[in-house]
Structure formats: structure tokens, C-alpha cells
C-alpha positions as CSV (number, residue, x, y, z in Angstrom):
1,X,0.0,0.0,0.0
2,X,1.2,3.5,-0.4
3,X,2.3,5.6,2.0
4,X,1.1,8.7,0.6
5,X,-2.4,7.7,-0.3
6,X,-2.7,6.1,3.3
7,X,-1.8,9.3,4.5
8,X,-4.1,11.5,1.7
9,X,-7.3,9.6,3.3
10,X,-6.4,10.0,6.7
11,X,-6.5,13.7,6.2
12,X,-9.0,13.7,4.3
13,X,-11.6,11.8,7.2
14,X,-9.7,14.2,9.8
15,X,-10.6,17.6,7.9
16,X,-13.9,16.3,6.1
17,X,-12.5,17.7,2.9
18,X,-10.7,17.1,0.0
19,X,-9.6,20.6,-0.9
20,X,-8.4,21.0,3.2
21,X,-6.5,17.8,3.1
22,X,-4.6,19.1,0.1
23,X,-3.6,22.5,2.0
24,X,-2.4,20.5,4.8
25,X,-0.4,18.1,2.8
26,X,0.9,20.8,0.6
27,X,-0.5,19.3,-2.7
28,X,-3.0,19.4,-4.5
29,X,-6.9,18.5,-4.5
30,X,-6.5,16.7,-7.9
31,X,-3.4,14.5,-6.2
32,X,-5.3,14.0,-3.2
33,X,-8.3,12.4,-5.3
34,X,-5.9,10.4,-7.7
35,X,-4.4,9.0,-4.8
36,X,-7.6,8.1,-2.9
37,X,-9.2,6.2,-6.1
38,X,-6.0,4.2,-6.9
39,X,-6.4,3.2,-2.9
40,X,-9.3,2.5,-3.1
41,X,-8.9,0.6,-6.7
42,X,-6.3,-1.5,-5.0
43,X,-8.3,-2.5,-2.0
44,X,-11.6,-3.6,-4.2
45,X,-13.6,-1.1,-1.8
46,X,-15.4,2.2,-1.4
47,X,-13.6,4.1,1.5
48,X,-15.1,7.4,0.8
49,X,-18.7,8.4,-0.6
50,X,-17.7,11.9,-2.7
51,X,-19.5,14.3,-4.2
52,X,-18.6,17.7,-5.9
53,X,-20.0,19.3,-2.4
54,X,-19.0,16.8,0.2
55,X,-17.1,13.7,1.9
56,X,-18.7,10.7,3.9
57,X,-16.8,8.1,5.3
58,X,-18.2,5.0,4.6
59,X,-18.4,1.9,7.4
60,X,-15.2,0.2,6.1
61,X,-13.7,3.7,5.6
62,X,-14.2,4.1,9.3
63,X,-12.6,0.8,10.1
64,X,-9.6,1.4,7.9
65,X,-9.5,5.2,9.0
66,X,-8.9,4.0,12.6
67,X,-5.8,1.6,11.7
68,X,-4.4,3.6,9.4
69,X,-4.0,6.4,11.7
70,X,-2.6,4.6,14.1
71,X,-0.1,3.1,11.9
72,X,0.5,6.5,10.7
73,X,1.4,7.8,14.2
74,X,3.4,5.0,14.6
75,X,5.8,5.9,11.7
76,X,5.7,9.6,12.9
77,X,6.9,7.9,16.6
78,X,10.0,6.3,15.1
79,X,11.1,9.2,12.4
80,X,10.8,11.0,15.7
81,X,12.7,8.7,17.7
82,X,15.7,8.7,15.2
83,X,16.0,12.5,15.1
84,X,15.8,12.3,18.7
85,X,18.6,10.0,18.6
86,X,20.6,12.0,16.4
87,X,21.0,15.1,18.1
């Protein structure tokens, strides 16, 4: 799975948006939407209901929102760690 797309939908079910996620992440809102279709392409699932006007999470979204952020955080953790270490 990649990283970046993993990322891309966690932001997006924090901010509820497409166009906010892509401010955050420093990219675009075109990116942000490639990157959730070929996710969700490459999982066989609807994560995300979207329209032009909004974002729903759908049930498996939810499920896969929760892991993935923790995973996410985990990565953060170590990077963290290392620079820690560094120093």
C-alpha cells in the first residue's frame, strides 16, 4: 500500500475535505483524489462516498481510518525517535 495515499485519506476523514487535506499536505486537491481512487482501486472497496460538495466516510472507511491512523502515528513515533537520537 502506499504511503502517501494512506496518508491523503487519513486527512481527508480528519478535515472532512478534499480541498483541506490538500492544503495540509501541501498538494493538491486533484493529487489527493488520484491517490484516494487508486487506494481504493487497489483494495476492491469504497472508503469514501464523494460528491462535488461533500465527503462521507463510509463503514469500512471508518474501520480502515482507525488503523491507518494509528499506523501512521506509529511511523511519525520512530522518524521522531531517530531525530531524537541523532541530536
Amino acid at each position: 500500500m502506499n504511503l502517501l495515499a494512506a496518508e491523503a485519506f487519513v486527512t481527508v476523514v480528519e478535515l472532512g475535505s478534499l480541498r483541506k487535506a490538500a492544503e495540509r499536505l501541501g498538494t493538491s486537491s486533484a493529487t489527493v483524489s488520484r491517490r484516494l481512487s487508486e487506494l481504493e482501486a487497489e483494495m476492491g472497496v469504497r472508503l469514501l462516498e464523494r460528491t462535488t460538495r461533500s465527503v462521507r466516510v463510509t463503514d469500512l472507511g471508518r474501520a480502515f481510518h482507525a488503523r491507518c491512523a494509528r499506523g501512521l502515528e506509529a511511523i511519525e513515533d520512530a522518524h521522531d525517535l531517530v531525530a531524537a537520537r541523532q541530536e
